[in-house]
PyMOL Python script that loads the backbone (N, CA, C, O; Angstrom):
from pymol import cmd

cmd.read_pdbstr("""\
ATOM      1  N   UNK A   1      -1.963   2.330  -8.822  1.00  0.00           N
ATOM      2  CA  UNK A   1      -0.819   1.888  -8.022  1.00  0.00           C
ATOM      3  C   UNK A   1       0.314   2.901  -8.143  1.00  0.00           C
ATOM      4  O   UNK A   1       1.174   2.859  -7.264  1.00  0.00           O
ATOM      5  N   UNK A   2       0.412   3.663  -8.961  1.00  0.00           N
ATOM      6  CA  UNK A   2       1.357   5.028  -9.552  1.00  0.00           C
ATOM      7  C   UNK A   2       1.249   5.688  -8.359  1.00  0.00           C
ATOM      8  O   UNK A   2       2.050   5.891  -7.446  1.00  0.00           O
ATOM      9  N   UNK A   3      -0.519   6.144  -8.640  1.00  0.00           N
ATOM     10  CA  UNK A   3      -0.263   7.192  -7.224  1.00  0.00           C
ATOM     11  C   UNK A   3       0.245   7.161  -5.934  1.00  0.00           C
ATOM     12  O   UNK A   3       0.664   8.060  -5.205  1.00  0.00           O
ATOM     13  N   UNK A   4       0.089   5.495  -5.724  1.00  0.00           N
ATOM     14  CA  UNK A   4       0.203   5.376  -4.320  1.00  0.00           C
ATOM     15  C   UNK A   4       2.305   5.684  -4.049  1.00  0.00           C
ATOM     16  O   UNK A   4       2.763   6.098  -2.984  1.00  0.00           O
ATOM     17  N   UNK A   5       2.993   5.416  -5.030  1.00  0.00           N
ATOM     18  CA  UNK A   5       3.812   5.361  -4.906  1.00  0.00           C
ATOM     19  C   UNK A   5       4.490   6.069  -5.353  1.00  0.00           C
ATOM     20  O   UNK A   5       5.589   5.641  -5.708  1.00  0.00           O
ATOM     21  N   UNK A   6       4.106   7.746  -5.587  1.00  0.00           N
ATOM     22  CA  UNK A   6       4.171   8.604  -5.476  1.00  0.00           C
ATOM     23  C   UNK A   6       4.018   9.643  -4.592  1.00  0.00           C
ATOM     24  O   UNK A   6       4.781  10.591  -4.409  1.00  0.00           O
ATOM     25  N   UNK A   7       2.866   9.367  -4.004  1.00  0.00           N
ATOM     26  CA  UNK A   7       2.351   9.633  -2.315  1.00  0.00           C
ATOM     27  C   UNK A   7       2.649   8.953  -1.425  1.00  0.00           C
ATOM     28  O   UNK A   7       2.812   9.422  -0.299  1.00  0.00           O
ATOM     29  N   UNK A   8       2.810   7.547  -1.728  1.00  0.00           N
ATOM     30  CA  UNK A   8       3.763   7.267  -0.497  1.00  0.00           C
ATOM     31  C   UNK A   8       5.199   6.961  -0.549  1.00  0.00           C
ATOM     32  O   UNK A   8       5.718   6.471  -1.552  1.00  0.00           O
ATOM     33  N   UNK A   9       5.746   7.202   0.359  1.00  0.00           N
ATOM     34  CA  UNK A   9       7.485   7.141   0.597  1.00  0.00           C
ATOM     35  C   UNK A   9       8.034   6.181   0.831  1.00  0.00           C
ATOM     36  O   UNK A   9       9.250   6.074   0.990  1.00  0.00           O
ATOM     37  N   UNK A  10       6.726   4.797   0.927  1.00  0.00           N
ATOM     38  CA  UNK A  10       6.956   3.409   1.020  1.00  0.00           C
ATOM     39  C   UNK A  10       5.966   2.775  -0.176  1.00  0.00           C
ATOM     40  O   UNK A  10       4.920   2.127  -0.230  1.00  0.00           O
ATOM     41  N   UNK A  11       7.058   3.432  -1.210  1.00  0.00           N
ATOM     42  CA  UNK A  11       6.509   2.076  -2.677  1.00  0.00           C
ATOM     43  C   UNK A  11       7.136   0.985  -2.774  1.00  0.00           C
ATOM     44  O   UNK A  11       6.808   0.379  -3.794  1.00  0.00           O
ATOM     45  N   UNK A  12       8.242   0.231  -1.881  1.00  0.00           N
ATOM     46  CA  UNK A  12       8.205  -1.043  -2.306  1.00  0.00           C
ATOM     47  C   UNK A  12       7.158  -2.075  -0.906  1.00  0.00           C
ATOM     48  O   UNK A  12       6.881  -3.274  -0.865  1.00  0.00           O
ATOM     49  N   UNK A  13       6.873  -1.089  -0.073  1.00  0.00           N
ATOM     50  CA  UNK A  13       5.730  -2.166   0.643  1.00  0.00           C
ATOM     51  C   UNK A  13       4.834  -2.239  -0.189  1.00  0.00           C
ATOM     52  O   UNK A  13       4.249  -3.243  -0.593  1.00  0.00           O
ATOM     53  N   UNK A  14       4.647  -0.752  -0.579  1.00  0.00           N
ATOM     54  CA  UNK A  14       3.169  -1.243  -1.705  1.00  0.00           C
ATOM     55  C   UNK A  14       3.074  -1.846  -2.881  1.00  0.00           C
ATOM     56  O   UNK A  14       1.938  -2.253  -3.127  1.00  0.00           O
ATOM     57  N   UNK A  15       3.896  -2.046  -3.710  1.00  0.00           N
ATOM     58  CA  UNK A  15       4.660  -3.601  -4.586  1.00  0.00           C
ATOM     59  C   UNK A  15       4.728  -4.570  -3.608  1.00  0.00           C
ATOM     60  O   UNK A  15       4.360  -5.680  -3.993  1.00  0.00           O
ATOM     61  N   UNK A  16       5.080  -4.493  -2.476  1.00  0.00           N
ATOM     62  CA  UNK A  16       4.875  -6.152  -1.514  1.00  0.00           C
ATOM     63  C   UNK A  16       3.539  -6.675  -1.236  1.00  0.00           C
ATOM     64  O   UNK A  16       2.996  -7.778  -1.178  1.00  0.00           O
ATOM     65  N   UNK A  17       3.261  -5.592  -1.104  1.00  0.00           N
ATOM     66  CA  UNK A  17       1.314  -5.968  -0.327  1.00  0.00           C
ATOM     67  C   UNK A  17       0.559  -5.556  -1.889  1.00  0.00           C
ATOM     68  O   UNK A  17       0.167  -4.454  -2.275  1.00  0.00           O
ATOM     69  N   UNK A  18       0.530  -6.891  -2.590  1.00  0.00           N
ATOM     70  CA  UNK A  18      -0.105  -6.070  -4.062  1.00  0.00           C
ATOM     71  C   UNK A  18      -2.371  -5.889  -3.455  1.00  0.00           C
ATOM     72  O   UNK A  18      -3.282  -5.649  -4.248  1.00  0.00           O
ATOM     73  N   UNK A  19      -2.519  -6.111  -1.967  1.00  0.00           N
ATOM     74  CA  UNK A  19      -3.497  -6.178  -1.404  1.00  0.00           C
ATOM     75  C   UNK A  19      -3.995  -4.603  -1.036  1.00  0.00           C
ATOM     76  O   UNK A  19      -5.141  -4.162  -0.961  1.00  0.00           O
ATOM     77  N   UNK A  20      -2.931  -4.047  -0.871  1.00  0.00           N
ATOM     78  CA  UNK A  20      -2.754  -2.751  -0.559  1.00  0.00           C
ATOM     79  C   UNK A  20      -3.697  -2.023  -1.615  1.00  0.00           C
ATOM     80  O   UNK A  20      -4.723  -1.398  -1.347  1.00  0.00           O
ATOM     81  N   UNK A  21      -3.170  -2.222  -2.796  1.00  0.00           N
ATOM     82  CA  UNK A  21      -3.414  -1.328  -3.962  1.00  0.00           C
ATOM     83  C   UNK A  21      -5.073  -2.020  -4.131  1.00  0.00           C
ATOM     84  O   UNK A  21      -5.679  -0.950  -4.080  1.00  0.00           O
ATOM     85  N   UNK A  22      -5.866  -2.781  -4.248  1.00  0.00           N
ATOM     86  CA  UNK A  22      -7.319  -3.220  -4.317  1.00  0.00           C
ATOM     87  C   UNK A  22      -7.769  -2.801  -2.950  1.00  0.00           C
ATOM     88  O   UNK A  22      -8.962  -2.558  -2.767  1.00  0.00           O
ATOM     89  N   UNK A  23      -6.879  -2.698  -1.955  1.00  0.00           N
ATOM     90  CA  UNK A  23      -7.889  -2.359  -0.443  1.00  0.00           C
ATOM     91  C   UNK A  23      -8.859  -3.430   0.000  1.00  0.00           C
ATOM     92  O   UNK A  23      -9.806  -3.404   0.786  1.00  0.00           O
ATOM     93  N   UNK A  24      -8.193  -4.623  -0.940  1.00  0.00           N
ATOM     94  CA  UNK A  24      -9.238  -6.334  -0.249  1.00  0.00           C
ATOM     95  C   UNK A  24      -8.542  -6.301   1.515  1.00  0.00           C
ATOM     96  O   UNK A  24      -9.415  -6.511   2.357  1.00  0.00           O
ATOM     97  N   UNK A  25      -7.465  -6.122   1.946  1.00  0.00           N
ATOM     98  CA  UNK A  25      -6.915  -6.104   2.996  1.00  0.00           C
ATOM     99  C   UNK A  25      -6.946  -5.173   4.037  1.00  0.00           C
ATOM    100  O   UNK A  25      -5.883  -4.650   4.371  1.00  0.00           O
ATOM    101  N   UNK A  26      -8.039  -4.862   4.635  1.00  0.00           N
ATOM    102  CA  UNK A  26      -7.557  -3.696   5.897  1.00  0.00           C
ATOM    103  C   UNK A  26      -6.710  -3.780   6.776  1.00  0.00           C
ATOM    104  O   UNK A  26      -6.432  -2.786   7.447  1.00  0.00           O
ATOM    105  N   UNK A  27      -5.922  -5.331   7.039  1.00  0.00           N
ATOM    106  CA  UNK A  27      -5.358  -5.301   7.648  1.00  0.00           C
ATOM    107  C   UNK A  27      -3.611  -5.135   7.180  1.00  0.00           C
ATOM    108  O   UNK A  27      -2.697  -5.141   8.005  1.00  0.00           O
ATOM    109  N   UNK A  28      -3.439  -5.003   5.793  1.00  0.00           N
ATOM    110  CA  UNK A  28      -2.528  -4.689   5.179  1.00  0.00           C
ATOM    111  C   UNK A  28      -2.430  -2.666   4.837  1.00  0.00           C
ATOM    112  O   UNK A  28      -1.526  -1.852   4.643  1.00  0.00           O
ATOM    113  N   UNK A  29      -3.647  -2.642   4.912  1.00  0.00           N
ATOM    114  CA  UNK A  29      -3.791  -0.794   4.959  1.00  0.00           C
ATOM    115  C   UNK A  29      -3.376  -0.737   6.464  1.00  0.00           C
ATOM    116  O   UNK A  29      -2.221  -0.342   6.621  1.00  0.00           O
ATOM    117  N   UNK A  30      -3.985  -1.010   7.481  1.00  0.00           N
ATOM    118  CA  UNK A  30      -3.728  -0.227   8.897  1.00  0.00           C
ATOM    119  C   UNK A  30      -2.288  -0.562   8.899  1.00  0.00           C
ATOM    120  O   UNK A  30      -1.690   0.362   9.451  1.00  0.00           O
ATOM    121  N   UNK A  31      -1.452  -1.523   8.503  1.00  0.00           N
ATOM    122  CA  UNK A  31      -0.504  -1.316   8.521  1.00  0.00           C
ATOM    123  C   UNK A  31       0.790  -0.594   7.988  1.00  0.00           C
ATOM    124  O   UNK A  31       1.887  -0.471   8.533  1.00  0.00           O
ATOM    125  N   UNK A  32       0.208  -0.020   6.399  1.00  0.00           N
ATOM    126  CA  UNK A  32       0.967   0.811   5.579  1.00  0.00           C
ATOM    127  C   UNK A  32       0.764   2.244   6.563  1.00  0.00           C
ATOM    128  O   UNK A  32       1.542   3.187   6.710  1.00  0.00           O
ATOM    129  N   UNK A  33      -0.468   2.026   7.106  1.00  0.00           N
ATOM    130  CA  UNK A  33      -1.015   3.852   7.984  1.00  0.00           C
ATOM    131  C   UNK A  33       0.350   4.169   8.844  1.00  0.00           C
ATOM    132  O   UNK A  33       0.933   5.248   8.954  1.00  0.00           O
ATOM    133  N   UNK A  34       0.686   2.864   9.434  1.00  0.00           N
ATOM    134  CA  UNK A  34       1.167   2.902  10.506  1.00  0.00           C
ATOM    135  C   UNK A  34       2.931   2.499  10.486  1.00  0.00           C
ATOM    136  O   UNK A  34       3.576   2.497  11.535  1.00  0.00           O
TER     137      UNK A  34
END
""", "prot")
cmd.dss("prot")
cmd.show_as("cartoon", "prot")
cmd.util.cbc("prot")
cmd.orient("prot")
């Protein structure tokens, strides 16, 4: 979860969507893509 929020410039979506970080959610990824 470090990395992601390091690489991404939106670490508190990815602390919001804790779905994000396991990738159980694609529909929570197509939306961080986007």
């Amino acid at each position: 979860m470090f990395k992601f929020k390091e690489s991404k410039p939106f670490s508190p979506v990815i602390a919001a969507l804790p779905d994000q970080d396991t990738g159980t959610s694609e529909d929570d990824d197509s939306t961080v893509e986007s």
